[in-house]
C-alpha positions as CSV (number, residue, x, y, z in Angstrom):
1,X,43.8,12.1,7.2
2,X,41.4,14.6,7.5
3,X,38.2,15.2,4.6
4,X,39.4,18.6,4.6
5,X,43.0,18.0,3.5
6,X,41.7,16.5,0.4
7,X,39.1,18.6,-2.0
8,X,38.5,15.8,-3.7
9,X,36.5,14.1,-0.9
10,X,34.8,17.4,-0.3
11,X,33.7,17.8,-3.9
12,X,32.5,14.2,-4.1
13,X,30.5,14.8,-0.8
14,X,29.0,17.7,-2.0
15,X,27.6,15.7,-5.0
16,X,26.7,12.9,-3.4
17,X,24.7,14.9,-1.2
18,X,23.1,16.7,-4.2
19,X,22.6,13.5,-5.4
20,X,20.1,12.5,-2.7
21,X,18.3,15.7,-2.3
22,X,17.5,15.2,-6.2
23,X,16.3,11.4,-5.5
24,X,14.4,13.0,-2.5
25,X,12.8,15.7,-4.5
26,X,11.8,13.3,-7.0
27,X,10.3,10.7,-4.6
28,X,8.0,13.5,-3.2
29,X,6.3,14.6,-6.1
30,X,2.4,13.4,-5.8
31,X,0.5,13.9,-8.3
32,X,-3.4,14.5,-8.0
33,X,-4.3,11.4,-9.9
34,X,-2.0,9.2,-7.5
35,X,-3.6,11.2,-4.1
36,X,-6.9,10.2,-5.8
37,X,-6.4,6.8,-7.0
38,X,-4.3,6.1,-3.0
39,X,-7.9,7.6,-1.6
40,X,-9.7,5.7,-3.6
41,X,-7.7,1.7,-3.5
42,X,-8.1,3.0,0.5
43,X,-11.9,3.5,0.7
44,X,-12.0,0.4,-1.0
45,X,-10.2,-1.3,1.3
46,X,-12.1,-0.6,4.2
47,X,-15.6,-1.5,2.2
48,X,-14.4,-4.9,1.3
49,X,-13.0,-5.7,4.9
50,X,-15.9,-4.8,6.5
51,X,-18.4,-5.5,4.3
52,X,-17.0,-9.4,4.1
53,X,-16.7,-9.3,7.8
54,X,-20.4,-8.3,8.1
55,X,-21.1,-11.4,5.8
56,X,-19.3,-14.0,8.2
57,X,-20.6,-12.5,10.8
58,X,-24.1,-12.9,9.6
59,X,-23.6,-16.3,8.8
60,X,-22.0,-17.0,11.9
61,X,-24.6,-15.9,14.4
62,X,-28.0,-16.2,12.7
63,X,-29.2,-19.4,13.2
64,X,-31.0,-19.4,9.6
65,X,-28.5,-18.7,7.7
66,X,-26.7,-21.7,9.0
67,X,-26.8,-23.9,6.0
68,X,-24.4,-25.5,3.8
69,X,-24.8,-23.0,1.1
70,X,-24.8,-20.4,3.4
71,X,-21.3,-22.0,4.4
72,X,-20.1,-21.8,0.8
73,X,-20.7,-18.2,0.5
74,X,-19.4,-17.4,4.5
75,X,-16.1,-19.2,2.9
76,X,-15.9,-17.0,0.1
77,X,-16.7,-13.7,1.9
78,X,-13.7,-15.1,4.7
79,X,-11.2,-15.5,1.5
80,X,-12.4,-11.8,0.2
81,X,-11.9,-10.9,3.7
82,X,-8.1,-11.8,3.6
83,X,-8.0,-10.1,0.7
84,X,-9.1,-7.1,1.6
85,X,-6.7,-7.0,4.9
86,X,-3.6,-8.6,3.5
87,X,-3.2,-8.3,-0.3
88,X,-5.1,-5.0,-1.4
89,X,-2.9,-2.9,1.2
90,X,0.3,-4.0,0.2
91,X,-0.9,-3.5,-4.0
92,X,-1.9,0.0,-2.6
93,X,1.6,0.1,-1.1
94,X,3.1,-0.6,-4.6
95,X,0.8,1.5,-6.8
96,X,2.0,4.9,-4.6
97,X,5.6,3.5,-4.7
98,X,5.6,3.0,-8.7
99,X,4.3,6.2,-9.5
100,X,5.7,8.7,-7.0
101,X,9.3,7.1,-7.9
102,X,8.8,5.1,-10.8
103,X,10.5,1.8,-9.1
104,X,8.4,-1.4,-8.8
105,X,9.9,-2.4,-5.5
106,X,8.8,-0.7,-2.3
C-alpha cells in the first residue's frame, strides 16, 4: 500500500520531519561564550602539545640536559604531551557537544 492512500502516515511523516528540523535548529545554536571558550580549550591545545614537545625534544638532543632529573621532567612533559594530543581534544569535543545540545554524549 501506498503512503498516500493512508493520511495517517502522511501526517505522522510530516511531524516526524518537523521533529528533526526542531532537533536540528536546536543543535545549531552557538552561543558566543561556547565559540569563545571552543577557541580558547583549542589555543590551548596547541600550546601544551608543542610546548611539551619542545621540552622532550630539548632533553632529547642536548647532551647537557641529559641527566636523570632531566629524565624525570622529559617524562612528565611526554605524559602532558599525551594529554594535550589525546584527552584535551576529545573534552573539547564534549564541552561544544553539552552546550550546543545540552546532551553529555557526543
Amino acid at each position: 500500500m501506498d503512503n498516500q492512500s493512508h493520511p495517517e502516515n502522511q501526517r505522522s511523516e510530516n511531524s516526524n520531519t518537523t521533529l528533526m528540523e526542531n532537533e536540528f535548529t536546536k543543535q545549531a545554536h552557538w552561543s558566543p561564550m561556547v565559540v569563545l571558550i571552543a577557541v580558547l580549550l583549542a589555543i590551548l591545545i596547541i600550546l601544551a602539545t608543542t610546548g611539551n614537545l619542545v621540552v622532550c625534544r630539548l632533553v632529547w638532543v642536548c647532551r647537557r640536559m641529559q641527566i636523570p632529573s632531566f629524565y624525570f621532567v622529559a617524562s612528565m612533559s611526554f605524559s602532558d604531551f599525551l594529554m594535550g594530543l589525546l584527552v584535551m581534544p576529545i573534552s573539547l569535543g564534549y564541552h561544544i557537544s553539552y552546550q550546543t545540545t545540552g546532551k553529555d554524549t557526543l
